[in-house]
C-alpha atoms as one frame of an Amber mdcrd trajectory, in Angstrom:
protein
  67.052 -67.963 -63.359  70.445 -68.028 -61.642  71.597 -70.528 -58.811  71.371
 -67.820 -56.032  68.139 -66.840 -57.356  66.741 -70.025 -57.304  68.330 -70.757
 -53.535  66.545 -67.966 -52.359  63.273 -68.788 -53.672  63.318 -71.969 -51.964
  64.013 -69.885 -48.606  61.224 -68.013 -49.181  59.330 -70.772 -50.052  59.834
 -72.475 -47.018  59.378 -69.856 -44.754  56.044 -69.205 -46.299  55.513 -73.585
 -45.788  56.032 -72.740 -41.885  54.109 -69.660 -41.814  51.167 -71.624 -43.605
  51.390 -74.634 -41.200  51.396 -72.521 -37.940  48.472 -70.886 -39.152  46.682
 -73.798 -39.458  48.283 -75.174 -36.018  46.784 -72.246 -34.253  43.540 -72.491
 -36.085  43.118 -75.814 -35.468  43.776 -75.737 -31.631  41.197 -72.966 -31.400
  38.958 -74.839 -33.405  39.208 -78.134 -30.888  39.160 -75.484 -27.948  35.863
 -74.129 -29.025  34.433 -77.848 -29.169  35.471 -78.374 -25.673  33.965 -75.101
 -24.240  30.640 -76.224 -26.147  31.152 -79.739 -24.504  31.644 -78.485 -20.856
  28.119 -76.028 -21.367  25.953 -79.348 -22.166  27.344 -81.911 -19.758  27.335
 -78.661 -16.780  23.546 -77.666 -18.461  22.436 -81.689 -18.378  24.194 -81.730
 -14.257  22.579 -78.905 -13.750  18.937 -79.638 -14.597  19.487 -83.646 -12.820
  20.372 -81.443  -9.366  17.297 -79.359  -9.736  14.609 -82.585 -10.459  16.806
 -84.106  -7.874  16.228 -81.420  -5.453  12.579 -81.081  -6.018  12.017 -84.799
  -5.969  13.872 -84.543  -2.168  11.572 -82.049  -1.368   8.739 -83.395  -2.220
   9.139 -86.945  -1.096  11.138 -85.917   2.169   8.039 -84.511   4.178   7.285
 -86.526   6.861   4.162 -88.752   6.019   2.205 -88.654   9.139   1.118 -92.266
   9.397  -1.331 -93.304  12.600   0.138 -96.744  13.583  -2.960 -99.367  14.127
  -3.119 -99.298  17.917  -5.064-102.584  19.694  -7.917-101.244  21.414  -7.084
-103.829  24.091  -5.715-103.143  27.425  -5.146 -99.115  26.358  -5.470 -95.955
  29.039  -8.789 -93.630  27.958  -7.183 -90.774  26.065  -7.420 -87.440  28.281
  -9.575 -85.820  26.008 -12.411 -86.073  24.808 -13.864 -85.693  21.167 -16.905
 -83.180  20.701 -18.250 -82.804  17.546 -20.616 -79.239  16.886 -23.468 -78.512
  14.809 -25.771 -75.805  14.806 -28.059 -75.475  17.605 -32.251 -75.520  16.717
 -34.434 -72.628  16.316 -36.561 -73.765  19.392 -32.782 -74.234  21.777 -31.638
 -70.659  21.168 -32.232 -68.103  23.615 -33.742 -64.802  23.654 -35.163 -62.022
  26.119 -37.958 -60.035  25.172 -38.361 -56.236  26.360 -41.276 -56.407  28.168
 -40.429 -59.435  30.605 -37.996 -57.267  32.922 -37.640 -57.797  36.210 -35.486
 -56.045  38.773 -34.367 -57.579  42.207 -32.430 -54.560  44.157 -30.966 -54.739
  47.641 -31.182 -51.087  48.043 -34.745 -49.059  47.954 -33.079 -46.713  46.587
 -32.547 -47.704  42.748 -35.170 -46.088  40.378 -36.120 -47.970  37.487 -36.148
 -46.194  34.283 -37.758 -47.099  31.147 -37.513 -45.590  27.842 -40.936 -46.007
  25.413 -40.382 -45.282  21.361 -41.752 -42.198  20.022 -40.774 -39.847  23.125
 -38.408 -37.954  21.057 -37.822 -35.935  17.621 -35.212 -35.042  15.535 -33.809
 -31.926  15.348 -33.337 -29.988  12.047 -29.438 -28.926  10.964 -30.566 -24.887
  12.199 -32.191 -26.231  15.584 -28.822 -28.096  16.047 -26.512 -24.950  15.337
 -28.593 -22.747  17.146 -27.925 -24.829  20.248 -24.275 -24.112  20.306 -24.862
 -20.937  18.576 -22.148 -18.778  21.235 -19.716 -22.009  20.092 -18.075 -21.739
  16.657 -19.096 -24.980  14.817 -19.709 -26.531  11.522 -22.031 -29.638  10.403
 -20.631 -32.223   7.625 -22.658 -34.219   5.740 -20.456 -37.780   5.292 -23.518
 -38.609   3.358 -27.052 -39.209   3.172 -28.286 -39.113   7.291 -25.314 -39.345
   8.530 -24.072 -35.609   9.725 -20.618 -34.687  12.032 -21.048 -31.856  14.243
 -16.903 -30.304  14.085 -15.970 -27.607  16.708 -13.508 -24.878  16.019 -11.613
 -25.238  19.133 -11.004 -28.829  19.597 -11.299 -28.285  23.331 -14.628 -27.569
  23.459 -15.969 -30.547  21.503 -15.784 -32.991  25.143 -17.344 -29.857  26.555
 -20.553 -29.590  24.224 -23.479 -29.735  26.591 -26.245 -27.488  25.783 -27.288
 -25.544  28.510
């Protein structure tokens, strides 16, 4: 090996001594930078979860705690209410009307007094029913068992169903 040949291995040489210590420069700074990222997650993660207790301990402890002072009973106004307490009222204190104890005071002679007695009356059958608004066009639902909707065609005529 020569002189020049020698020289120039020791340029390359040291280039390659530069290259190799930049390299580990940069790896090195992102190495530190990725420690401080981690670092700045925990401590914001650990501030984070202090505000929230914080912030539930405020609300929790910041209601107003309704505390009746001890007031003297001596030389004190009434109040301008007063208390009542309820319970349920007896079986003999309730009261309740019974249908044949009526009585009716009129001023005028001329109010009639009508009274209705059970068993004046009788159902109709679903035919006996259609027949009586048989020049009406009509239908009969059953909802379900006796319970039955009488339905006019015309709308109109179903305030006007009165069975001559």
């Amino acid at each position: 090996m020569n002189r020049a040949d020698k020289h120039l291995l020791d340029d390359v040489l040291a280039e390659d001594s530069n290259f190799r210590g930049a390299l580990l420069a940069e790896t090195l700074r992102l190495a530190r930078r990725r420690r401080q990222i981690r670092q700045v997650r925990r401590i914001s993660g650990v501030f984070a979860a202090a505000f929230l207790i914080s912030g539930l301990f405020w609300l929790n402890w910041s209601k107003p705690i309704s505390v009746q002072p001890q007031i003297a009973k001596k030389n004190l106004p009434l109040p301008a209410y007063q208390l009542v307490r309820t319970r349920p009222l007896l079986q003999n204190e309730i009261v309740t009307t019974e249908s044949s104890a009526v009585h009716l005071i009129a001023s005028a002679a001329s109010v009639v007094e009508i009274e209705t007695k059970p068993g004046n009356f009788r159902r109709i059958n679903d035919a006996e029913l259609l027949a009586l608004v048989a020049n009406r066009p009509a239908i009969l639902i059953r909802t379900g068992p006796n319970s039955e909707k009488l339905i006019f065609a015309n709308p109109a005529e179903e305030g006007n169903a009165r069975v001559n």
